[in-house]
Structure formats: C-alpha cells, structure tokens
N, C-alpha and C positions, 0 to 999 in steps of 0.2 A: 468518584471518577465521573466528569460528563460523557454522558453517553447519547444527549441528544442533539440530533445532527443537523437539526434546524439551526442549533446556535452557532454553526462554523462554517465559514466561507471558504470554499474551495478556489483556485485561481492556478490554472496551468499554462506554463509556457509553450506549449507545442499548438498549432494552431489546427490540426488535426484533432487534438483532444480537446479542444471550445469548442470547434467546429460541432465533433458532434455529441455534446453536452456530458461525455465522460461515459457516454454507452458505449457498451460492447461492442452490440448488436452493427450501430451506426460507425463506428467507427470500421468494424474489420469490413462495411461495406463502401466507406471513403476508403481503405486502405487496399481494398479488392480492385477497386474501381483503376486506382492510382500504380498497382507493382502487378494485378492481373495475376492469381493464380499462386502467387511468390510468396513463402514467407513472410512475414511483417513483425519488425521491431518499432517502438517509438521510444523514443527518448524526452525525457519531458521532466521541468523544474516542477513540484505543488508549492503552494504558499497557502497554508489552512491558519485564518483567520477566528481567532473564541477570543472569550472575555477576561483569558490568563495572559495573550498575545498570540503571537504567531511563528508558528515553525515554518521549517523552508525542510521539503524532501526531494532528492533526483530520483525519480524514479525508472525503470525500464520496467514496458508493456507490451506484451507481445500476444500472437495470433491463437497461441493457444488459452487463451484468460488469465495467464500470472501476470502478476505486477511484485517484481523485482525492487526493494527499498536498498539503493547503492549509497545512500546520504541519504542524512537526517540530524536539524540543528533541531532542537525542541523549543516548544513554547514553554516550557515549565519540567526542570527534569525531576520532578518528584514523580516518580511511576505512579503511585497511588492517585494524583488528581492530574493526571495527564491525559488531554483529551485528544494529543493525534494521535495516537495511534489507535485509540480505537472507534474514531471518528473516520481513520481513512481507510479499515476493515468494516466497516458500517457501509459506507459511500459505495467500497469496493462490489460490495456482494450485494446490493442493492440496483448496482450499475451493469451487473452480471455478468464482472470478474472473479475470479478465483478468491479465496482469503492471502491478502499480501506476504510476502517474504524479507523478512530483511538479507542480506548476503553474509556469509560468513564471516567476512571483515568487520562488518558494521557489529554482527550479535558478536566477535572477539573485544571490539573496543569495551561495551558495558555487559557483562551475561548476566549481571541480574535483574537489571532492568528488561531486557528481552525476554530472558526468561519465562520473568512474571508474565508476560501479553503471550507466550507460546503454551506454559501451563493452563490459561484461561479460555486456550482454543481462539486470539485474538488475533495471533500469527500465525503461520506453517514455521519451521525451519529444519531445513535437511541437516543443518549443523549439527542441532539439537536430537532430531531423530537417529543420529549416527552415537552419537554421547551417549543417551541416553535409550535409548529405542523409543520406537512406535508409542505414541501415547495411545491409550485404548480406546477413545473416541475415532483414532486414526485406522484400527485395525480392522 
C-alpha cells in the first residue's frame, strides 16, 4: 500500500478549500470571516492524483474537523495497494482534520474494502462502531 503522500496530488473543487491550502485552521477562518459566528459546511469535489491514476471523492467538511467521504470512484479497487484512502486520511490529519468518514451508504455499497481502512484505524465509521462496537484504540 502507498502511503507516501508526497506522490499524490490533491485538486479540490471548492475554491474555499485552495484558497486556503486544505487547512483547517485557514479555512474555518475564510469561513468565519464569510458566515460570522454560523456553523460552516463545505461541499467540495477531491481529484487525488498517484502513479495507479486517479480517484475522484465528494466530500463534505465541516466546522467541527470531520470530513464526511459521501462518494468515492477509486484509482485502483484492490484495497491492498490503494493509495486514496489512506493518502487522504494522511493529507486529513496533517491538515488538522479529524480522521475521514465514509457515510453509511458508501461503507453499505463495499464493507470489506472499508472495513479493512476502519480495522487499520485509516477511517472512523459510526456504521461500523454500531455493528460491531467501539474498536479499542477508540475506547
């Protein structure tokens, strides 16, 4: 599995999240500046570019540091040398977001391929913590 994150191009569509280079910090203070005080969601396309291709994820970002994975086409669906997801749990918690979530929907369509990245501590999911309980890293 790659896991280094220098070989992968990130590219979002929300121009809030260029703006301010995928930080937190900067962002929830364009987004302070812009709703004053208010909750904030962003909606936003990724396109994470490696040397297998490129996946495309919608993701939803909000004020309290989760990033919400509501779509997701992969660069490569062999879980084992698939590098977005844990390129953009890398990116995430480097950027000083939370660890990403996929949504129920998305871990219903594949659960063993999510699975694996939520065993590994790569993902959160409330799905999975209801299934199966709290993994102990979580407790």
């Amino acid at each position: 599995m790659m896991s280094d994150i220098d070989e992968l191009e990130f590219n979002f569509s929300d121009i809030s999240m260029c703006e301010s280079g995928g930080y937190f910090d900067k962002l929830n203070d364009i987004m302070n500046e812009e709703i004053q005080g208010h909750k904030w969601t962003v909606l936003t396309n990724l396109s994470i570019s490696s040397s297998v291709g490129i996946c495309d994820l919608e993701l939803q970002c909000n004020y309290e540091k989760n990033i919400y994975i509501l779509s997701y086409r992969p660069s490569i669906g062999d879980v084992y040398y698939n590098p977005d997801i844990p390129g953009l749990s890398q990116w995430a918690q480097e950027h000083g977001w939370n660890i990403p979530e996929p949504t129920q929907f998305i871990v219903q369509s594949d659960k063993e391929f999510w699975r694996f990245f939520y065993d590994t501590l790569i993902v959160n999911c409330a799905y999975f913590d209801k299934v199966y309980g709290k993994r102990e890293h979580d407790v």
